[in-house]
Structure formats: C-alpha cells, structure tokens
C-alpha positions in Angstrom: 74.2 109.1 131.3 70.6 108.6 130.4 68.9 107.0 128.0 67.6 108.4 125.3 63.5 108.4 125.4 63.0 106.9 121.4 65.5 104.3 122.3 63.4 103.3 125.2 60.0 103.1 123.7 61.6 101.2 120.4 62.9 98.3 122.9 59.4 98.6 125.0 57.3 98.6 121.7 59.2 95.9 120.5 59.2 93.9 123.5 55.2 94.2 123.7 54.9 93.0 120.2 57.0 89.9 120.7 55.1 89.2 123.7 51.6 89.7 122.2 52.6 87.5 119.2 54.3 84.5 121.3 50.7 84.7 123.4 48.8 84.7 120.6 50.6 82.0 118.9 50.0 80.2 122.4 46.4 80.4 122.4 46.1 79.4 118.3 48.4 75.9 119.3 51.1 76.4 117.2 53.0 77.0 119.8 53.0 74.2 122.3 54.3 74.7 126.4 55.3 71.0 126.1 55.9 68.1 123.4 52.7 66.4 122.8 52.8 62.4 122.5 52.7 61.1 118.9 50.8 58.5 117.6 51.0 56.2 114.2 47.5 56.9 112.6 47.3 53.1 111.3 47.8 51.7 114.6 47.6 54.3 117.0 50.7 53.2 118.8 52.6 56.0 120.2 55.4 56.6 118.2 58.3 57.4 119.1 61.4 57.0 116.5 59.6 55.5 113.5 56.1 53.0 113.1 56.5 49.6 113.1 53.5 48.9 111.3 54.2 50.4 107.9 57.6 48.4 107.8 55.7 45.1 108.4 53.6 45.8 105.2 
C-alpha cells in the first residue's frame, strides 16, 4: 500500500512551515532555547519567586 502523493506533500508542506515559523520565532527572541534569569527592576536582585523589595515598602 502506498501513500497517496497529496497526502505526502500536505504533511511535508506543513512540516516546513512549522519549522520555518519556530526558526523564525527563534531568531525574533520570543522564543527562547533556555529560561533566562530574572531580575527585580528596583533592585536588580534576581528574582526568583517574588521581590522582596516592594514588600519592604
């Protein structure tokens, strides 16, 4: 049983475009490999479940 040739090129087109988008989306960064490392903008502590400086205000 083969398969058929429009089925082929939709999952091959399809596949491409993913591909292309993901890359693109790569090289824009907003998609990241890795988490980057927050930091609190008022103290510029890395943060890394909440800032303590804004509670101490």
């Amino acid at each position: 049983m083969s398969p058929d040739p429009h089925t082929l090129g939709l999952f091959a087109s399809a596949f491409c475009v993913a591909l292309l988008m993901t890359l693109s989306g790569i090289q824009k960064s907003v998609l990241d490999w890795k988490n980057r490392r927050r930091h609190c903008p008022a103290c510029g502590r890395q943060l890394r479940s909440g800032c303590i400086c804004r509670t101490n205000r």
